[in-house]
C-alpha positions in Angstrom: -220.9 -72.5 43.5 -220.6 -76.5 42.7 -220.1 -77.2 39.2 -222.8 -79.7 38.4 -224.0 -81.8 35.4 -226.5 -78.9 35.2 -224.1 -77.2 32.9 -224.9 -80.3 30.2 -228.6 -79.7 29.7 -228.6 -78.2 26.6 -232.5 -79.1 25.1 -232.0 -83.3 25.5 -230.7 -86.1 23.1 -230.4 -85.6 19.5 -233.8 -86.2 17.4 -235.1 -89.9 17.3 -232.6 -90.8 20.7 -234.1 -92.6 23.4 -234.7 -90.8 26.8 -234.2 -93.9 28.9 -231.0 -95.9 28.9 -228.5 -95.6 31.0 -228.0 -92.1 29.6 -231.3 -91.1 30.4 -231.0 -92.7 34.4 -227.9 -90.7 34.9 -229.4 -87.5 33.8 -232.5 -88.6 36.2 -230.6 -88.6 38.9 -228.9 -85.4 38.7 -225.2 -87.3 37.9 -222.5 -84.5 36.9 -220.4 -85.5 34.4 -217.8 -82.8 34.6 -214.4 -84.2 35.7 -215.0 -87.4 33.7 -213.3 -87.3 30.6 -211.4 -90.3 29.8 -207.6 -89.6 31.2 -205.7 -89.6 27.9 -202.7 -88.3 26.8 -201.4 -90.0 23.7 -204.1 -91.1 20.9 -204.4 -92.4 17.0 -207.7 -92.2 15.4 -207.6 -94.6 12.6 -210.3 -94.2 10.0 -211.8 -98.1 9.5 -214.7 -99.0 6.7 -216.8 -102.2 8.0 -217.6 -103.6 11.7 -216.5 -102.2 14.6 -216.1 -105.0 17.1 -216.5 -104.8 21.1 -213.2 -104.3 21.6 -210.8 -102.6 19.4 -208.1 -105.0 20.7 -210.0 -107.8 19.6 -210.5 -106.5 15.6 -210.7 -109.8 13.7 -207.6 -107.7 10.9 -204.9 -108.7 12.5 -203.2 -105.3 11.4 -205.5 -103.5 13.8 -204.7 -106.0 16.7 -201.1 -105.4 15.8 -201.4 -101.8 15.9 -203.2 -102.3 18.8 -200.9 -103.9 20.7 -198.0 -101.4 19.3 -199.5 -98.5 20.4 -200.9 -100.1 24.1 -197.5 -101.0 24.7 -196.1 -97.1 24.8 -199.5 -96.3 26.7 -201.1 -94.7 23.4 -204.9 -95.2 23.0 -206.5 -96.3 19.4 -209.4 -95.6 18.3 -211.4 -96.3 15.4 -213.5 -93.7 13.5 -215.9 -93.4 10.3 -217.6 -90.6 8.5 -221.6 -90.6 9.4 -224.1 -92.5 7.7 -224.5 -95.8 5.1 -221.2 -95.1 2.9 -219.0 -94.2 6.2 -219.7 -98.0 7.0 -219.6 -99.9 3.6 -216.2 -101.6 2.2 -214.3 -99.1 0.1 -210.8 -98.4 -1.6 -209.0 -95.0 -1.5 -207.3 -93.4 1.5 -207.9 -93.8 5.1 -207.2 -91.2 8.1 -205.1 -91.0 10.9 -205.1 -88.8 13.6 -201.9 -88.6 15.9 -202.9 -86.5 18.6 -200.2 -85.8 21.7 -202.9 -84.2 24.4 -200.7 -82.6 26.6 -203.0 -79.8 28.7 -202.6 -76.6 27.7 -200.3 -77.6 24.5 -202.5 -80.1 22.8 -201.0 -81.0 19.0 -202.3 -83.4 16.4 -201.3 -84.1 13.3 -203.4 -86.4 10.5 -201.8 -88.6 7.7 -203.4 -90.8 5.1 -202.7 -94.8 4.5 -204.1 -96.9 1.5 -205.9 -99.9 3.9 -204.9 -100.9 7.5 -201.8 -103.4 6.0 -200.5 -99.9 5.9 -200.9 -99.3 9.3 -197.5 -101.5 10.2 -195.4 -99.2 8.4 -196.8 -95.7 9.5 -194.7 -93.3 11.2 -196.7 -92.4 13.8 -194.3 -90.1 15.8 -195.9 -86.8 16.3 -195.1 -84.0 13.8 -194.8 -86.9 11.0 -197.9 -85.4 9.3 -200.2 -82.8 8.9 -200.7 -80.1 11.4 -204.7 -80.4 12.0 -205.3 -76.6 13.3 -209.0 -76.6 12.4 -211.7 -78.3 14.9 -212.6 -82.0 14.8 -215.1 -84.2 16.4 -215.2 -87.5 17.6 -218.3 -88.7 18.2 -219.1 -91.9 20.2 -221.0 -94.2 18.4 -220.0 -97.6 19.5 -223.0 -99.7 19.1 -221.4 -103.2 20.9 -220.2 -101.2 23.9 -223.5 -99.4 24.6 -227.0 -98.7 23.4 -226.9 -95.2 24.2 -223.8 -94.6 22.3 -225.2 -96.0 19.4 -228.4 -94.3 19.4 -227.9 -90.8 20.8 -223.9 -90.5 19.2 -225.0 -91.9 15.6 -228.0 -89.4 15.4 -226.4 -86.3 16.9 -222.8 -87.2 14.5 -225.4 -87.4 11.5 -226.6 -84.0 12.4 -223.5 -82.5 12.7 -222.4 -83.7 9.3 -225.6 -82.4 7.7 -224.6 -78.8 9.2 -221.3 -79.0 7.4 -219.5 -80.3 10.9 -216.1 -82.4 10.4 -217.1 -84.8 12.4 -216.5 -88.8 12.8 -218.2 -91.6 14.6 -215.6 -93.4 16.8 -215.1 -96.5 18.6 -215.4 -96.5 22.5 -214.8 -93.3 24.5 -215.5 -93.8 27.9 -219.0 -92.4 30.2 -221.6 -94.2 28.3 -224.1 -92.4 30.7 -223.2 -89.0 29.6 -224.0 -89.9 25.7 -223.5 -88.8 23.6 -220.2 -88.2 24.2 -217.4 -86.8 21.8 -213.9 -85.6 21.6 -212.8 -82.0 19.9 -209.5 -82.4 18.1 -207.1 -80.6 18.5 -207.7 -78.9 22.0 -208.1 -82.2 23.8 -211.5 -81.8 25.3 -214.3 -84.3 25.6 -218.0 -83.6 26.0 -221.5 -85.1 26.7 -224.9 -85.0 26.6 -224.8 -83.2 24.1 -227.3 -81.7 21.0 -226.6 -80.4 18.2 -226.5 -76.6 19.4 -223.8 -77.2 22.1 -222.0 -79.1 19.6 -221.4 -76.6 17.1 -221.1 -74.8 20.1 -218.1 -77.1 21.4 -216.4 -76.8 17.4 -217.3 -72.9 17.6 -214.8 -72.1 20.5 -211.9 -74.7 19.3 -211.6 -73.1 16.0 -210.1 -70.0 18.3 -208.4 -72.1 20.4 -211.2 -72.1 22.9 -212.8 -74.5 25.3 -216.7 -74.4 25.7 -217.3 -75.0 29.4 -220.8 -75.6 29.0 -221.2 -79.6 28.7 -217.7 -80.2 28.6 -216.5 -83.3 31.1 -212.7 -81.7 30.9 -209.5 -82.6 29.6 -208.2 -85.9 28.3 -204.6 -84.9 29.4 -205.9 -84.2 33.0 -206.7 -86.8 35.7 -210.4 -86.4 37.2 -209.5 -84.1 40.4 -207.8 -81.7 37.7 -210.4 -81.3 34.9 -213.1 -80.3 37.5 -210.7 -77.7 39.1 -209.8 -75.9 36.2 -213.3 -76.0 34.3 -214.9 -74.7 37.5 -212.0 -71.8 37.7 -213.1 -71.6 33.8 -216.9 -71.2 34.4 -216.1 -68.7 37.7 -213.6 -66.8 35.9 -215.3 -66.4 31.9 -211.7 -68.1 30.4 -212.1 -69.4 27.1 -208.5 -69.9 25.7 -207.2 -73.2 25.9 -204.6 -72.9 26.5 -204.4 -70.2 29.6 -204.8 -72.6 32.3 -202.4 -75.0 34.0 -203.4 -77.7 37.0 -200.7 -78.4 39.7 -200.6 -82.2 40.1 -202.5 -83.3 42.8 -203.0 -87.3 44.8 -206.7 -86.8 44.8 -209.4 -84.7 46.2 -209.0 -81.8 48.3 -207.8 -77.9 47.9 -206.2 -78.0 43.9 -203.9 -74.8 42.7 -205.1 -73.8 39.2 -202.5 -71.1 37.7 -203.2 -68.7 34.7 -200.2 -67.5 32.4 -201.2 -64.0 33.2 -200.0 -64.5 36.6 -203.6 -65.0 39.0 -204.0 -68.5 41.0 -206.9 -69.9 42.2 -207.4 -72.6 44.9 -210.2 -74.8 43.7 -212.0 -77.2 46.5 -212.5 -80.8 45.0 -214.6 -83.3 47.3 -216.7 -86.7 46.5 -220.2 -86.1 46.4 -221.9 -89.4 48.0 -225.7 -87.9 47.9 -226.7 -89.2 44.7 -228.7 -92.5 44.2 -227.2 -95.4 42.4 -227.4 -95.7 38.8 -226.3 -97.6 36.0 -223.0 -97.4 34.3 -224.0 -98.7 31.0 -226.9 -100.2 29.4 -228.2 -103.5 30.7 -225.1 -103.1 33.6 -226.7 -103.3 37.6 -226.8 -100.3 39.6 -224.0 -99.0 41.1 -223.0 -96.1 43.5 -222.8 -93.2 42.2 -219.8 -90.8 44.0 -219.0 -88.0 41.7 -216.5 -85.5 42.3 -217.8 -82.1 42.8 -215.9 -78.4 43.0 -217.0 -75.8 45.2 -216.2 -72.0 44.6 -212.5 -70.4 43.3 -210.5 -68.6 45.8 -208.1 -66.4 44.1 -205.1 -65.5 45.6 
């Protein structure tokens, strides 16, 4: 068995998306996205009304480029999210959200708070367990039109159908694989997704709200480097386990044989190698070709 971005294909891009991009090229060529979620353990989600620029370090509010710089300097990532649709992106008063999420694997918390406008943002406590305990599933869904085309196309129609099915969801600012959009994040578990439809969507919210992971097209999780999300999704999809939290990753320097433990006591030794097969293809929109050289999992020993 070789977990493959076969497990991703779930009916194609959200209504009205584009099939070419550089979403569409990587899908052409066969590219697996599992082991590719963006390696992420500490997070704030801010919710911001107006323009998203490029770069969320280069916001022209200086509150957000303070934050910014607050948060980069502990090694915390910020994003910036919006409700679906015309209002989420008008100027407005009334409270914003924030999402402090620590993504440890196997133990992922997040907690959400509310501030008034970003000058707030300089005074929030942002240590974890300062606000509300989120316990029911979120998504994060990639639509950051000024890093990618893709993004912006396939993650703002597959976020507005998610809202019209009753999804919390949010559009967010850059999350990393253009190529596998669209791409999203399920709060609280800590694992990311992509190429996704509306189906495996609910799909992915489905399992977190009982503490569950969805390994069909998920890319793995953000508290896990590379070599360690495609071991333990590819004990998950030899195995059946759902739960979260069952599964822990010995740390590894890179490819090669990875020990995946499960609390009830059974280990599995999980070959990871590059895969250097596939042709080149872009990493963005508009980006030149590059070599493609995923990592790839063969079958689960158990011990």
């Amino acid at each position: 068995m070789t977990v493959t971005a076969a497990r991703g294909a779930l009916g194609g891009p959200p209504a009205g998306a584009p099939a070419a991009g550089c979403a569409g090229l990587s899908e052409a060529v066969g590219e697996p996205m599992t082991g590719t979620a963006p390696h992420v353990r500490r997070l704030v989600a801010v919710e911001h009304i107006g323009a998203w620029p490029r770069k969320v370090a280069d916001h022209p509010d200086p509150a957000v480029t303070a934050l910014s710089d607050r948060l980069r300097a502990d090694d915390v990532v910020l994003l910036l999210i919006r409700r679906p649709g015309r209002e989420g992106r008008c100027d407005a008063d009334g409270d914003r959200t924030v999402y402090v999420a620590d993504l440890a694997p196997g133990g992922s918390r997040v907690w959400s708070r509310t501030v008034r406008g970003t000058d707030d943002l300089a005074r929030i406590d942002l240590d974890p367990g300062a606000g509300t305990p989120v316990t029911d599933p979120v998504m994060l869904v990639c639509a950051h039109g000024r890093r990618d085309v893709c993004c912006a196309v396939r993650g703002r129609a597959l976020a507005g159908e998610l809202a019209a099915e009753g999804a919390d969801v949010w559009e967010c600012t850059h999350l990393g694989g253009h190529r596998f959009a669209p791409t999203a994040l399920v709060l609280p578990t800590g694992y990311a997704y992509g190429r996704l439809d509306t189906g495996g969507a609910l799909a992915a919210l489905k399992a977190a709200a009982g503490g569950g992971v969805d390994p069909w097209s998920c890319r793995g999780h953000t508290g896990l480097d590379p070599v360690r999300q495609l071991a333990e999704l590819a004990v998950r999809e030899h195995t059946g386990i759902g739960d979260a939290s069952a599964l822990l990753v010995d740390a590894v320097d890179g490819p090669g044989d990875v020990t995946v433990r499960s609390r009830d006591g059974r280990v599995w030794t999980v070959p990871v190698v590059l895969d250097t097969s596939l042709p080149p293809r872009p990493p963005s929109c508009g980006a030149a070709l590059e070599a493609a050289t995923p990592l790839v999992a063969g079958t689960p020993v158990e011990h």
